[in-house]
Every structure is written in C-alpha cells, then in structure tokens.
PQR file of N, CA, C, O and H, with PARSE charges and radii, in Angstrom:
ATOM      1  N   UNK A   1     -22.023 203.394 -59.565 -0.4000 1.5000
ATOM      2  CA  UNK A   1     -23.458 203.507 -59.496 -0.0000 2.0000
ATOM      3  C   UNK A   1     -23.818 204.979 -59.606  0.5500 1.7000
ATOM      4  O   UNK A   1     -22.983 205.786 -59.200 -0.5500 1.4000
ATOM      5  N   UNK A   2     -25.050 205.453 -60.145 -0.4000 1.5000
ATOM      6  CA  UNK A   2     -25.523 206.375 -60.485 -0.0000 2.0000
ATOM      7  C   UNK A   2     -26.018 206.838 -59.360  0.5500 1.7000
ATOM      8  O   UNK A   2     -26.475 205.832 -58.817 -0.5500 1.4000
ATOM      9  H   UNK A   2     -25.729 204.797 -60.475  0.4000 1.0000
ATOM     10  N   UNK A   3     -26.258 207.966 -58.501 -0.4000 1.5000
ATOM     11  CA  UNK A   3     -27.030 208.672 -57.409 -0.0000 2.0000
ATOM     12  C   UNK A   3     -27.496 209.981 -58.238  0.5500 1.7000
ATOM     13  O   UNK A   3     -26.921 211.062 -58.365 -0.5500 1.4000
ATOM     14  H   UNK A   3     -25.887 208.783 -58.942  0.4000 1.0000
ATOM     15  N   UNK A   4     -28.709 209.531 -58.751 -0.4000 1.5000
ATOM     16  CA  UNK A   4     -29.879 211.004 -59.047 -0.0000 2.0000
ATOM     17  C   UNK A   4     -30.870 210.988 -58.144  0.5500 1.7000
ATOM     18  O   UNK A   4     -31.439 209.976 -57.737 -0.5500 1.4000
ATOM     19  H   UNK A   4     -29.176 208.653 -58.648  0.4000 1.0000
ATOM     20  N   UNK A   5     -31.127 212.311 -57.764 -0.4000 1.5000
ATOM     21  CA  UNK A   5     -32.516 212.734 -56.914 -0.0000 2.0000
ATOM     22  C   UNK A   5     -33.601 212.262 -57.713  0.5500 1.7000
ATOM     23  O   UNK A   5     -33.800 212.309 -58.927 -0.5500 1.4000
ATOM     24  H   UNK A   5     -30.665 213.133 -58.095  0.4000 1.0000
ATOM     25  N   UNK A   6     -34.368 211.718 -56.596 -0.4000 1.5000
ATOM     26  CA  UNK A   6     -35.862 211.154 -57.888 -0.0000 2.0000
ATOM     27  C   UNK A   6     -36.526 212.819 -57.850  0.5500 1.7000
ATOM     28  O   UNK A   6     -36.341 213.711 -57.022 -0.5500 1.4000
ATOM     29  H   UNK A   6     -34.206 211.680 -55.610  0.4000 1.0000
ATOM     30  N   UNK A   7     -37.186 212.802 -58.846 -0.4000 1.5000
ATOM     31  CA  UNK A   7     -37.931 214.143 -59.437 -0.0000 2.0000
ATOM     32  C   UNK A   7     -39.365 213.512 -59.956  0.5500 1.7000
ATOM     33  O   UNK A   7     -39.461 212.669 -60.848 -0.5500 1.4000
ATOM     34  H   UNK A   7     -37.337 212.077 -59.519  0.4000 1.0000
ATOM     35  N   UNK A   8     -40.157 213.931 -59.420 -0.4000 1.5000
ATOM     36  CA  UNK A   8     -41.748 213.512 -60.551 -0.0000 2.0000
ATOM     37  C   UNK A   8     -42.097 214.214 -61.745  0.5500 1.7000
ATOM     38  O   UNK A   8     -43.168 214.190 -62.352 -0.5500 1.4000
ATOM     39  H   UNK A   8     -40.079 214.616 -58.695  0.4000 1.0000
ATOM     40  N   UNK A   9     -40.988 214.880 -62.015 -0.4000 1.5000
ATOM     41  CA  UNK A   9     -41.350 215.688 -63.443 -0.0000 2.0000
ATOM     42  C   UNK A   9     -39.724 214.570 -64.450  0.5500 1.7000
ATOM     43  O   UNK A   9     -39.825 214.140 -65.598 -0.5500 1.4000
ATOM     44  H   UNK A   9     -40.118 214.899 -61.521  0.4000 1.0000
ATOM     45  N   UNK A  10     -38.748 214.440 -63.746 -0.4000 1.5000
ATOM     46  CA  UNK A  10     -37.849 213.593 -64.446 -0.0000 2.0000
ATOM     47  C   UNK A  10     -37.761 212.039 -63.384  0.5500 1.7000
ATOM     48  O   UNK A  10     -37.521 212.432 -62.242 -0.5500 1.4000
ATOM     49  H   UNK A  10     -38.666 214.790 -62.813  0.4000 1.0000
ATOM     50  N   UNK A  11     -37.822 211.197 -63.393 -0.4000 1.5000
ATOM     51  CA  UNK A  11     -37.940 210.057 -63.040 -0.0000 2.0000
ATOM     52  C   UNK A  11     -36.277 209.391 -63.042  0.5500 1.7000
ATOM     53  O   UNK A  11     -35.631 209.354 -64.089 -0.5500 1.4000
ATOM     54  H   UNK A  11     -38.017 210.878 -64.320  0.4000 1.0000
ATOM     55  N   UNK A  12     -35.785 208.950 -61.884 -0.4000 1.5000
ATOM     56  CA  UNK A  12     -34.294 207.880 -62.504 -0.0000 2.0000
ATOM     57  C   UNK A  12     -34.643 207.421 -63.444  0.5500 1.7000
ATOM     58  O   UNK A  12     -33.866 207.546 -64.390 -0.5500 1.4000
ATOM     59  H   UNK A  12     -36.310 208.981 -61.034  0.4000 1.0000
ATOM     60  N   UNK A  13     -36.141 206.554 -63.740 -0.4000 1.5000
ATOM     61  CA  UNK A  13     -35.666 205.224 -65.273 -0.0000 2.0000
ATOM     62  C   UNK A  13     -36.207 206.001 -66.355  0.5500 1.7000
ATOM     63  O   UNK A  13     -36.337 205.461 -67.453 -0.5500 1.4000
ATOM     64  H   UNK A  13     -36.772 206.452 -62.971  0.4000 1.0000
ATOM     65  N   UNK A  14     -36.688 207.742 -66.105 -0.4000 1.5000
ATOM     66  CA  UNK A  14     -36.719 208.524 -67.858 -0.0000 2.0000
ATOM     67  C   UNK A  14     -35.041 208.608 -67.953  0.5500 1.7000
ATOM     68  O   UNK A  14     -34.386 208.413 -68.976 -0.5500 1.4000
ATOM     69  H   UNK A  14     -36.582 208.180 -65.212  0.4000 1.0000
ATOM     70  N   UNK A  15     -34.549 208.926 -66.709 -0.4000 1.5000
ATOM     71  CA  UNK A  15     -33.239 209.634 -66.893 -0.0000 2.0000
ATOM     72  C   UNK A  15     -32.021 208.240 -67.774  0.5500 1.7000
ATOM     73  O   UNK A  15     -31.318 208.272 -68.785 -0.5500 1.4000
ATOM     74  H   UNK A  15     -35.081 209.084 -65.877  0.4000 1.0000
ATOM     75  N   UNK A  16     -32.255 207.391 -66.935 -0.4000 1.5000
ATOM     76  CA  UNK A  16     -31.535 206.033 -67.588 -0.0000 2.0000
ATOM     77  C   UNK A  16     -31.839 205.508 -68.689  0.5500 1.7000
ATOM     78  O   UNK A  16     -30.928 205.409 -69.511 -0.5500 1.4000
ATOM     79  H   UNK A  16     -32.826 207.365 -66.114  0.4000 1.0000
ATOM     80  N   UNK A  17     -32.842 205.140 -68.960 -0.4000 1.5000
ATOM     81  CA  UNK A  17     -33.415 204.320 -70.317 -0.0000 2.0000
ATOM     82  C   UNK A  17     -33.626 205.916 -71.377  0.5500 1.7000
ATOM     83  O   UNK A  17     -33.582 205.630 -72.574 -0.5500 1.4000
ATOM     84  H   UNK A  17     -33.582 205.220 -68.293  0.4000 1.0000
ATOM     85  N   UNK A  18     -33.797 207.178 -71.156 -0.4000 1.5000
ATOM     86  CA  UNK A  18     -33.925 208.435 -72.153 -0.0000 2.0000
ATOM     87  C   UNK A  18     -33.200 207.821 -73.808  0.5500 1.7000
ATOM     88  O   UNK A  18     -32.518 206.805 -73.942 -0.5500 1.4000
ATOM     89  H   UNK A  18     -33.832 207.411 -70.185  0.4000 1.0000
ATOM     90  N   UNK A  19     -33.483 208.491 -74.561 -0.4000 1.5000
ATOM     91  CA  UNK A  19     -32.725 208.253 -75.607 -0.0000 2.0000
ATOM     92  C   UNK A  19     -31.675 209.381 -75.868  0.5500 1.7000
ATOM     93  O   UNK A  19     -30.695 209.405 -76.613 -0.5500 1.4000
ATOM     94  H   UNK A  19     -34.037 209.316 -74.452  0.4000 1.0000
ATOM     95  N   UNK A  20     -32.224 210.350 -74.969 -0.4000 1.5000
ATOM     96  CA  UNK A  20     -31.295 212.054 -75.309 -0.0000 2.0000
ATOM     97  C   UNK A  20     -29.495 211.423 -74.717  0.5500 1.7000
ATOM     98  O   UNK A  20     -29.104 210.282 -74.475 -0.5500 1.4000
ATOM     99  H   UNK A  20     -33.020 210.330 -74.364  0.4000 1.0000
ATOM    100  N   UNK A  21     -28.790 212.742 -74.660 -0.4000 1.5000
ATOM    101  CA  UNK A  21     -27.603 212.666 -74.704 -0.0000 2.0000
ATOM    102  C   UNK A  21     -27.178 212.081 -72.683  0.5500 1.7000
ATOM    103  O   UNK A  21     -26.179 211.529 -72.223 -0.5500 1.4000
ATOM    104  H   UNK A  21     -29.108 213.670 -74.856  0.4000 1.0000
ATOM    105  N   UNK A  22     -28.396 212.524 -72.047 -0.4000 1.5000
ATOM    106  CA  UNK A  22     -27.939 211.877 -70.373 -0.0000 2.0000
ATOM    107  C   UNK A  22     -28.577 210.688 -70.454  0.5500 1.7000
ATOM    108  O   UNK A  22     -29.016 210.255 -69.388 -0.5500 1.4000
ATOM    109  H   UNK A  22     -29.208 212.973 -72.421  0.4000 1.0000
ATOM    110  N   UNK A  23     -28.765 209.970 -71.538 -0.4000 1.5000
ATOM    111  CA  UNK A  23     -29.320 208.848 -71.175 -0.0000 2.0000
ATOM    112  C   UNK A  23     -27.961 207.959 -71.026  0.5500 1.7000
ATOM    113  O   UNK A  23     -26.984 208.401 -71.630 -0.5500 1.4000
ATOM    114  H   UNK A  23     -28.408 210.322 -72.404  0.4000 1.0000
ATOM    115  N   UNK A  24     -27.783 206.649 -70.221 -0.4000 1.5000
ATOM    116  CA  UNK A  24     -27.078 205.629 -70.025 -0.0000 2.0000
ATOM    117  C   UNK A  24     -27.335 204.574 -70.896  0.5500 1.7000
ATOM    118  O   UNK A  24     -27.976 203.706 -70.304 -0.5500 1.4000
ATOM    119  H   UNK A  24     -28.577 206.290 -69.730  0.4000 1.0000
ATOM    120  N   UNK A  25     -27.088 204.269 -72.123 -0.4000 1.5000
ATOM    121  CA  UNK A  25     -27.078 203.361 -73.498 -0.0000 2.0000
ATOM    122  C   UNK A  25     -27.074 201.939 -73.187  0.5500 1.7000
ATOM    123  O   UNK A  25     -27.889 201.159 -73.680 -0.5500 1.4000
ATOM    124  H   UNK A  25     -26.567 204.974 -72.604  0.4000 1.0000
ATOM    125  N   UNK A  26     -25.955 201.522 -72.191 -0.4000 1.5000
ATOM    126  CA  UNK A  26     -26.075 200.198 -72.175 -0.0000 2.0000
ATOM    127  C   UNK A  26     -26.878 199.330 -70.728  0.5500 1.7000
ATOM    128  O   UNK A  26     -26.574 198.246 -70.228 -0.5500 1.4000
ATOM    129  H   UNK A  26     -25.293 202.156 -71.791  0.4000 1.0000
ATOM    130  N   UNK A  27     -27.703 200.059 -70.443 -0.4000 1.5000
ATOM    131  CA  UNK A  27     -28.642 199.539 -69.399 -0.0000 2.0000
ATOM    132  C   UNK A  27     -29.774 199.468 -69.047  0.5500 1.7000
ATOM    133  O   UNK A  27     -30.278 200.375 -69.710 -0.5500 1.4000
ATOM    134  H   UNK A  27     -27.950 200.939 -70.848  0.4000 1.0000
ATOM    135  N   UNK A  28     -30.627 199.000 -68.420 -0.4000 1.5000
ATOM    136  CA  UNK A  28     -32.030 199.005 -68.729 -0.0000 2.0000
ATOM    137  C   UNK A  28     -32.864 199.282 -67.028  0.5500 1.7000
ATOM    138  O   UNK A  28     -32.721 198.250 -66.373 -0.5500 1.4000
ATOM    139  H   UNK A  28     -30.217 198.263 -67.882  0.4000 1.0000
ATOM    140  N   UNK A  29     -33.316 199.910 -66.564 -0.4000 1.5000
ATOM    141  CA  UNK A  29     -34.122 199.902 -65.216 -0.0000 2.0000
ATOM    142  C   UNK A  29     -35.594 199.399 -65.221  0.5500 1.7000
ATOM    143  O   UNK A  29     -36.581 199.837 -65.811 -0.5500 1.4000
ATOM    144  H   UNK A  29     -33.433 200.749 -67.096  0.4000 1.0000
ATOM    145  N   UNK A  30     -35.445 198.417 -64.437 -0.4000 1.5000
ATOM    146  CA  UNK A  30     -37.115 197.717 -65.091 -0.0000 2.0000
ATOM    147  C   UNK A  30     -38.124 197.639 -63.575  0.5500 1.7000
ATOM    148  O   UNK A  30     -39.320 197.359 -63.492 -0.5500 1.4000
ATOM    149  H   UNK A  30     -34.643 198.061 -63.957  0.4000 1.0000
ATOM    150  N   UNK A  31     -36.732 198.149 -61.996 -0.4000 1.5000
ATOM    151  CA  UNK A  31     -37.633 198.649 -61.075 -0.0000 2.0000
ATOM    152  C   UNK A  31     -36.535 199.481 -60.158  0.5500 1.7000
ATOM    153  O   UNK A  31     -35.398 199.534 -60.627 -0.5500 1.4000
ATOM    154  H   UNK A  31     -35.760 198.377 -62.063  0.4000 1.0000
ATOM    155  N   UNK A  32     -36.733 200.017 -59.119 -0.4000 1.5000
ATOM    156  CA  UNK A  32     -36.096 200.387 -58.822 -0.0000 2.0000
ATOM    157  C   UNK A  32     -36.262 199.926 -57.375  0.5500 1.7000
ATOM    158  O   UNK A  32     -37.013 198.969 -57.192 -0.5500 1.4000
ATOM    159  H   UNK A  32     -37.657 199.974 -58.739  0.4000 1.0000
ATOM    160  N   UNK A  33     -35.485 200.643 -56.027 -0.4000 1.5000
ATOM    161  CA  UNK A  33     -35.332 199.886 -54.691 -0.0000 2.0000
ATOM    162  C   UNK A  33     -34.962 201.043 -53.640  0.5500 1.7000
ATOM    163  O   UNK A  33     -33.890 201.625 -53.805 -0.5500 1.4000
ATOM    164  H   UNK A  33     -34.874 201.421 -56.175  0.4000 1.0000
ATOM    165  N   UNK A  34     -35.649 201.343 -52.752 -0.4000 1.5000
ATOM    166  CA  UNK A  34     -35.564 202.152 -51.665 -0.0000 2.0000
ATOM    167  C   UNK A  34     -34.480 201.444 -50.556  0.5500 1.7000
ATOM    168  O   UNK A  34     -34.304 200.242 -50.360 -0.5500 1.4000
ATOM    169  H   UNK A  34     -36.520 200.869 -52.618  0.4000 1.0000
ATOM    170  N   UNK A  35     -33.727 202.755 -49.810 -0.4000 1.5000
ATOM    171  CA  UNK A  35     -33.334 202.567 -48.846 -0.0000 2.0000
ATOM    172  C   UNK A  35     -33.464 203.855 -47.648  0.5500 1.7000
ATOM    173  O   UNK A  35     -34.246 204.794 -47.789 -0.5500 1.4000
ATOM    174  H   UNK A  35     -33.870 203.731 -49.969  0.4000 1.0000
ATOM    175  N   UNK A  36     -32.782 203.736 -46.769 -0.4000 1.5000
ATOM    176  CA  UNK A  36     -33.084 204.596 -45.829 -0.0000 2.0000
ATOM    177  C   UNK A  36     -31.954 206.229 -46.568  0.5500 1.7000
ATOM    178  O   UNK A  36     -31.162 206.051 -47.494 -0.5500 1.4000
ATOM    179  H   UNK A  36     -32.147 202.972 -46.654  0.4000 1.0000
ATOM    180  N   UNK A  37     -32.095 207.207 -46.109 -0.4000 1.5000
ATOM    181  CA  UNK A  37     -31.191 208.282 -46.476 -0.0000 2.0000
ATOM    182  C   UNK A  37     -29.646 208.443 -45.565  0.5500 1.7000
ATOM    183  O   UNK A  37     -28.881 209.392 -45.737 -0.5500 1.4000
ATOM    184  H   UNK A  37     -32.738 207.351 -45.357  0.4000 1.0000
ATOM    185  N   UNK A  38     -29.400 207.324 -44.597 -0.4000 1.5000
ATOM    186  CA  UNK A  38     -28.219 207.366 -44.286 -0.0000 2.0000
ATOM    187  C   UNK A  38     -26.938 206.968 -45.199  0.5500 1.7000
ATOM    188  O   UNK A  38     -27.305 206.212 -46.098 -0.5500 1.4000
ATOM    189  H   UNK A  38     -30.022 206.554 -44.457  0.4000 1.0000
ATOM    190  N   UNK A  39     -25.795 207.196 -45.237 -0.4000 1.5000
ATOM    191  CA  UNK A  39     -24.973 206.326 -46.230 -0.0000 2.0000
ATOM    192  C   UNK A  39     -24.027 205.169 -45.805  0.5500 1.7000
ATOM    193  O   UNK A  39     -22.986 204.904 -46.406 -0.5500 1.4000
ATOM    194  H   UNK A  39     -25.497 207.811 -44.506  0.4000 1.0000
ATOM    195  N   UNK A  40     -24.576 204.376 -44.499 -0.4000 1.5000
ATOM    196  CA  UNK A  40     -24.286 203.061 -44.502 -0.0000 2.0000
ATOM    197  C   UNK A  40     -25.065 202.398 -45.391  0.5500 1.7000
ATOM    198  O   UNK A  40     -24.602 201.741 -46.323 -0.5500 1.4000
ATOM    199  H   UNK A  40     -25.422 204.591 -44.010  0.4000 1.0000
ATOM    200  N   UNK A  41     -26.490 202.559 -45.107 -0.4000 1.5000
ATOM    201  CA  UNK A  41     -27.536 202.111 -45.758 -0.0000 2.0000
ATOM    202  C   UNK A  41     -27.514 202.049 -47.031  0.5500 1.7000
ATOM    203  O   UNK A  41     -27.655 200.943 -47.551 -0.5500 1.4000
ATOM    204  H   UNK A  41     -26.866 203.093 -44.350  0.4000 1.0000
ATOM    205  N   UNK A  42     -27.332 203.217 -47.848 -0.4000 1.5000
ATOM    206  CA  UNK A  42     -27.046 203.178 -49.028 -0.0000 2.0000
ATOM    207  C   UNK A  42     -25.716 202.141 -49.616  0.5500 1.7000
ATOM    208  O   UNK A  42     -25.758 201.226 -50.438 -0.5500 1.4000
ATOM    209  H   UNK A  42     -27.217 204.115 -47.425  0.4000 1.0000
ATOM    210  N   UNK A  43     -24.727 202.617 -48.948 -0.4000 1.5000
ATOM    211  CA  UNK A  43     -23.753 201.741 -49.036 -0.0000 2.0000
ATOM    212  C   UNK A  43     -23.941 200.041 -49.332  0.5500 1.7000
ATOM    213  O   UNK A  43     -23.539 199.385 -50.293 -0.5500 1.4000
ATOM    214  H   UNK A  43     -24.692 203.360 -48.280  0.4000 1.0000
ATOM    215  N   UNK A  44     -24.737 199.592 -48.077 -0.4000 1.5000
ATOM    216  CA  UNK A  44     -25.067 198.348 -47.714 -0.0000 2.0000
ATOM    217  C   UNK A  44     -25.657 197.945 -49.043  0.5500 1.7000
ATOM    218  O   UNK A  44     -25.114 197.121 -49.779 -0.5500 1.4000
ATOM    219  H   UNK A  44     -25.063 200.126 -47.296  0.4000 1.0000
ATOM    220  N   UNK A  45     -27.137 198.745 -49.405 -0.4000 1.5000
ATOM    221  CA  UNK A  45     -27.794 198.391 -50.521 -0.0000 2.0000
ATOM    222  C   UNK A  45     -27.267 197.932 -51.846  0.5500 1.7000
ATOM    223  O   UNK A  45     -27.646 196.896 -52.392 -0.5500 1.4000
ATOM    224  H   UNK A  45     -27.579 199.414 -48.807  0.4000 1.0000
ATOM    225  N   UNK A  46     -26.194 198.920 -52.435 -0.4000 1.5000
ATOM    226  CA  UNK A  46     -25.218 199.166 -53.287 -0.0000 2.0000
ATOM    227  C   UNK A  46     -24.467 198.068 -53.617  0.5500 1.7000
ATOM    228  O   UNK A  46     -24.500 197.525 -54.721 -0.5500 1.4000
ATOM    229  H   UNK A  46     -25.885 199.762 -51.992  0.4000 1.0000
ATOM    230  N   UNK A  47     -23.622 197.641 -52.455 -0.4000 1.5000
ATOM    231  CA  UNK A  47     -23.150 196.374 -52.161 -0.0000 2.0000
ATOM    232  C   UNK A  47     -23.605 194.927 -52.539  0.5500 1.7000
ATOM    233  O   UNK A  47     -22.958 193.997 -53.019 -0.5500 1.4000
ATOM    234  H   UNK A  47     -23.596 198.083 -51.558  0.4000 1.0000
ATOM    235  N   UNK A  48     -24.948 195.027 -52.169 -0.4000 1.5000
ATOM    236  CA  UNK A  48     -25.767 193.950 -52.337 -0.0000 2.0000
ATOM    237  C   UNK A  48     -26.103 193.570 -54.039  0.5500 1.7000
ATOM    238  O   UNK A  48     -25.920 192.439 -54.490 -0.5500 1.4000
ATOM    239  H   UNK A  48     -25.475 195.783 -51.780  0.4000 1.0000
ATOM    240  N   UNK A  49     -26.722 194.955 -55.027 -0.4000 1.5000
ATOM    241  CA  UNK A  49     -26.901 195.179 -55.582 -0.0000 2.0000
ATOM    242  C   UNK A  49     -26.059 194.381 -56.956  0.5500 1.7000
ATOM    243  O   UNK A  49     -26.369 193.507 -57.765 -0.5500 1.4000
ATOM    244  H   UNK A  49     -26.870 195.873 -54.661  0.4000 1.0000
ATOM    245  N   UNK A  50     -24.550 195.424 -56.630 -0.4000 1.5000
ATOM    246  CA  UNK A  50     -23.811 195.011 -57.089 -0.0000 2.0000
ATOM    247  C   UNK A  50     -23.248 193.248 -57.174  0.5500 1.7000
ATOM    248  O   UNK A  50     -22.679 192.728 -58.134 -0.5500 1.4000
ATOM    249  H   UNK A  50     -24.298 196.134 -55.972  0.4000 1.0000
ATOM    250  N   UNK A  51     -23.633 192.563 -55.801 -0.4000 1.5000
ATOM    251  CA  UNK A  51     -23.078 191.029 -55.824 -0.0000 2.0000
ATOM    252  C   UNK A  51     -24.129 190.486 -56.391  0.5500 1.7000
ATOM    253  O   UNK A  51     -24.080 189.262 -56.516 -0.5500 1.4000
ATOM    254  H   UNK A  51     -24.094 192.986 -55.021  0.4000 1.0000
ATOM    255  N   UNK A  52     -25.334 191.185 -56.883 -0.4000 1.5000
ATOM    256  CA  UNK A  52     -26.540 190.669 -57.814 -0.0000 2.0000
ATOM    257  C   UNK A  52     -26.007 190.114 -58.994  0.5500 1.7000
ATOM    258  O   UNK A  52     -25.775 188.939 -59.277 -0.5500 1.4000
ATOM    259  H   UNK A  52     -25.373 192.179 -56.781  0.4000 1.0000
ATOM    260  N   UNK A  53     -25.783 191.613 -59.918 -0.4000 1.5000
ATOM    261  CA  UNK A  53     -26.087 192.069 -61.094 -0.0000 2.0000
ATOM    262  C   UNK A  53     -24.768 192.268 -61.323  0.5500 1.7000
ATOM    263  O   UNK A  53     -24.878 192.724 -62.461 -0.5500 1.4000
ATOM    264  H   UNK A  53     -25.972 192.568 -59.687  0.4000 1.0000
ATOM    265  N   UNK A  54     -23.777 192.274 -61.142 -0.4000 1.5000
ATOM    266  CA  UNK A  54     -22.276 192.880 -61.270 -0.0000 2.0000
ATOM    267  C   UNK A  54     -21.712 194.434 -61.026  0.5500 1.7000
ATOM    268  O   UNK A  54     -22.239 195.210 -60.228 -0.5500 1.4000
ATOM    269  H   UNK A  54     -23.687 191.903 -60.217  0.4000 1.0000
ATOM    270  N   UNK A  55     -20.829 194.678 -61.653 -0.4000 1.5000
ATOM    271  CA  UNK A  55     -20.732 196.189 -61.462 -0.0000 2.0000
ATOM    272  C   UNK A  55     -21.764 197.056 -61.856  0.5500 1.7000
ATOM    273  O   UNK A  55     -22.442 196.612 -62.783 -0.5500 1.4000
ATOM    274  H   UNK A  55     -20.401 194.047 -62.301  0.4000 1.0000
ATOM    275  N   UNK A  56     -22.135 198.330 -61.362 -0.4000 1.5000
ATOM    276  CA  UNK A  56     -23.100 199.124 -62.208 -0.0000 2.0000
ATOM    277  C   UNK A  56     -22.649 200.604 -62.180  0.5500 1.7000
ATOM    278  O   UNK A  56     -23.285 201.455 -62.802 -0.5500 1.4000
ATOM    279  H   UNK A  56     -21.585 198.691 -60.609  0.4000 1.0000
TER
END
C-alpha cells in the first residue's frame, strides 16, 4: 500500500490516477478513507482494505 501525505496543492488521487511518470497505471481511486494517525489503526484499516479489494 501506498502512504502519501495528503497535500491540497497535490491530492493522493492526482498523485495515483496522474498520467506523469509517479502516477500508479494500473489503479484507479474513486474515494478515499480516514483513519486515526496511530499505526495500529492504520494497520487495522489496511488490513481490512486489503480483505476488500485484494492486495494493493
């Protein structure tokens, strides 16, 4: 999984869906999902995520 800082001048889904050379080609972000800033939490989320959608 990808961990970028959100930015309001660069966005995760400019950074993912971009067409430039940091863009990620085979994936699409159509929302995204908050968690707390600890890294169980993150962890937990991740986890979940993943038993969604498959690996990411």
């Amino acid at each position: 999984m990808i961990s970028i800082q959100y930015s309001e001048t660069f966005p995760v889904i400019t950074h993912l869906n971009g067409t430039d050379h940091l863009a990620a080609y085979d994936i699409q972000v159509n929302a995204s999902q908050s968690c707390s800033d600890d890294d169980q939490s993150q962890f937990a989320l991740e986890n979940r995520l993943i038993s969604l959608y498959g690996i990411l």
